[in-house]
C-alpha positions in Angstrom: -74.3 46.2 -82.4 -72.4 48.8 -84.1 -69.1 50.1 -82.8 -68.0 53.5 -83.0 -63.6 53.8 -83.3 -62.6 57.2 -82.9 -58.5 58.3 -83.1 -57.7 60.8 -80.2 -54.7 62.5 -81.1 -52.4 64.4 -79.4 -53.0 68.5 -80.6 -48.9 69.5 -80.5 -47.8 66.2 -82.3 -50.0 64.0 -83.8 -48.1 61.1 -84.2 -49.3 60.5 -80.5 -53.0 58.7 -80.8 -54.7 56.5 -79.0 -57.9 54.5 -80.9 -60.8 53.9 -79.3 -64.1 52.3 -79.6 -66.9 53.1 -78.2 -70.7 52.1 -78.5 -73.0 54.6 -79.5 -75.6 54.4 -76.6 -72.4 55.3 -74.4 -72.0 58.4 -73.2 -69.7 61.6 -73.2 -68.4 60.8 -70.1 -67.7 57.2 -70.8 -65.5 58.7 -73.7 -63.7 60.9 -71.4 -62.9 58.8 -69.1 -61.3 56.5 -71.3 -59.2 59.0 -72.9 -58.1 59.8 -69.4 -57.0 56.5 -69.0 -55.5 55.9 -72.4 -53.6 58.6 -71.7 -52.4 58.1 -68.3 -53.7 61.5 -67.0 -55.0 62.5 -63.5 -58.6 61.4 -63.3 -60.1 65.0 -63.6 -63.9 66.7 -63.9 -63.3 70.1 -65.6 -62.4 68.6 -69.5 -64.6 70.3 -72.3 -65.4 68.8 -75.8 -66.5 70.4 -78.7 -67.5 69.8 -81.8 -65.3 70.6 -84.8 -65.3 71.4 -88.5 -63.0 69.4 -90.4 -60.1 72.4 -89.9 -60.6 71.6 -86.2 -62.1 74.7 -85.6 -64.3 74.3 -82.6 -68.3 75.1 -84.3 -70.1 74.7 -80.9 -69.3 72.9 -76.5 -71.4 69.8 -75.9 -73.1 70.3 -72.3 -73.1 67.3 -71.1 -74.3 67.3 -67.2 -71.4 66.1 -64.9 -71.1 62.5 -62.9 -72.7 64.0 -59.7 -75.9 65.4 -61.6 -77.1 62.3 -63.5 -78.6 61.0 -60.2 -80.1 64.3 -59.7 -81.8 64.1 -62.8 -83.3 60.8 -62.3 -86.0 62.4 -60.0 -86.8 65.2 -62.7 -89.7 65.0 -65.7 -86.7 65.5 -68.3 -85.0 62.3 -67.1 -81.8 60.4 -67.3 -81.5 60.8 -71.1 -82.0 64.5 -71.1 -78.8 64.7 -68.6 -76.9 62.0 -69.9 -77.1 62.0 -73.8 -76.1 59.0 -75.5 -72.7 59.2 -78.1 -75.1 58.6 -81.0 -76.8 62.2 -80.7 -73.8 64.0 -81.1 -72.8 61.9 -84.4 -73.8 64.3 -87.7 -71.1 63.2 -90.3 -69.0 59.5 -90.7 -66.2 61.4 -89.9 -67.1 63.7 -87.0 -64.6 65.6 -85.4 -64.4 67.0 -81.4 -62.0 68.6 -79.8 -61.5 67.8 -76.2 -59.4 70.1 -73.5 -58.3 68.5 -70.6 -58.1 71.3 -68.1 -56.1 69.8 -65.0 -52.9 70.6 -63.4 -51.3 70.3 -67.2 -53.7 71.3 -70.2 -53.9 69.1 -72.8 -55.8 69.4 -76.3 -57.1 66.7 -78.1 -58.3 66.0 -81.8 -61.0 63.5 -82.2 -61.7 62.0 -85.1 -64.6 58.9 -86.1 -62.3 56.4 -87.5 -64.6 53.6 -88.5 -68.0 52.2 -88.0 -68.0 48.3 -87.3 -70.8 46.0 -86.7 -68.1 43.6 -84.9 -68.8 43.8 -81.0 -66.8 41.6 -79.3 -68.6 39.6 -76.2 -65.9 39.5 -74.5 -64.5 43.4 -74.4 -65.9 46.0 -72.2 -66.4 48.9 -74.1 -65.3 52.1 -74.0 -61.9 50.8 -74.9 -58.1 51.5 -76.0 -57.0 49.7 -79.1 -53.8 51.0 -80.0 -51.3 53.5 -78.6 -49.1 55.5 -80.3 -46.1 57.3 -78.5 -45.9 58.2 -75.0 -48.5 60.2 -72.8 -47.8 64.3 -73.2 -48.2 64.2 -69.2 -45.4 64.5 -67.7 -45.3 62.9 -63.8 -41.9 64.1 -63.5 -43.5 68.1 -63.4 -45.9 67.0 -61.3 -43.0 65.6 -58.8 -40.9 68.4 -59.6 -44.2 71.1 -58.5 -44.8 69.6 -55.2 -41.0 69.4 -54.7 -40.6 72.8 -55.6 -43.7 73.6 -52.9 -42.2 71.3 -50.0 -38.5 72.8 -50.4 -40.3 76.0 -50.5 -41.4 75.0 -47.2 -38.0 73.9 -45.8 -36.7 77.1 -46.3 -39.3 78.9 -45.0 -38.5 76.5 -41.6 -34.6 77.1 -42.3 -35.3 80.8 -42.1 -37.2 80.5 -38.9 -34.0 78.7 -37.6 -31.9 81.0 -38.6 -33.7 84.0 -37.3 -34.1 82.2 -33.9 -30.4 81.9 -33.8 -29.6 85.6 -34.5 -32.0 86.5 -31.6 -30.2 83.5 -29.1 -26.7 85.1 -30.0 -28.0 88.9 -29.4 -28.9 87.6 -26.5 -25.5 86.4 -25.2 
């Protein structure tokens, strides 16, 4: 069976990549989830991919239905397929390009681009799959840790002031 490789570069500095490959009767959302992982980002819903020209100018969104609404879809006349479109029907060119925008608590742009075609499936791999990295993750844990920091010290002052207020009102009192 044929096996799709796609680099996913990072949009601000593209010597960060990750190469995938991916079967063609996989879907979107098998693709996004890997570059989730491959990336070490938050497991997130709301990403958006587009197809691209080859000045990664985005030409037109793939609506794709989400996780929750494949199962919906099983129970209506258009079926799984029509919900869940296979990798293949989004291929035009041997070197298709997407763009996909990872919208979570960072935002993140990625460039997408068909590497190869191979006809070299490996029994033993479960695909969608990383093949290579290339420089470290844009996401940054240590905003992440410094945000909810930032909103739990916001918090301890808030208490400290409520302390503090308390105290003014026992020493009128006296």
């Amino acid at each position: 069976m044929t096996i799709y490789k796609f680099r996913v570069m990072y949009e601000d500095d593209d010597s960060i990549y990750r190469d995938i490959e991916i079967k063609p009767s996989q879907t979107i959302q098998d693709f996004e989830s890997v570059i989730v992982s491959a990336y070490n980002l938050p497991p997130n819903l709301s990403g958006r991919f587009f197809v691209s020209n080859d000045n990664w100018h985005k030409v037109k969104q793939l609506i794709v239905a989400p996780p929750g609404e494949e199962k919906k879809a099983k129970g209506k006349s258009k079926g799984l397929s029509a919900a869940m479109p296979m990798l293949v029907a989004f291929i035009d060119d041997p070197h298709q390009k997407f763009i996909y925008e990872y919208m979570g608590t960072q935002e993140f742009v990625f460039l997408i681009e068909l590497m190869t075609l191979t006809g070299n499936e490996k029994p033993t791999v479960i695909y969608p799959v990383c093949v290579r990295q290339q420089g470290p993750s844009p996401f940054k844990k240590e905003e992440l840790v410094a945000h909810y920091s930032k909103v739990a010290d916001d918090g301890d002052q808030e208490e400290h002031r409520l302390d503090d207020e308390e105290d003014d009102l026992e020493s009128m009192g006296k």
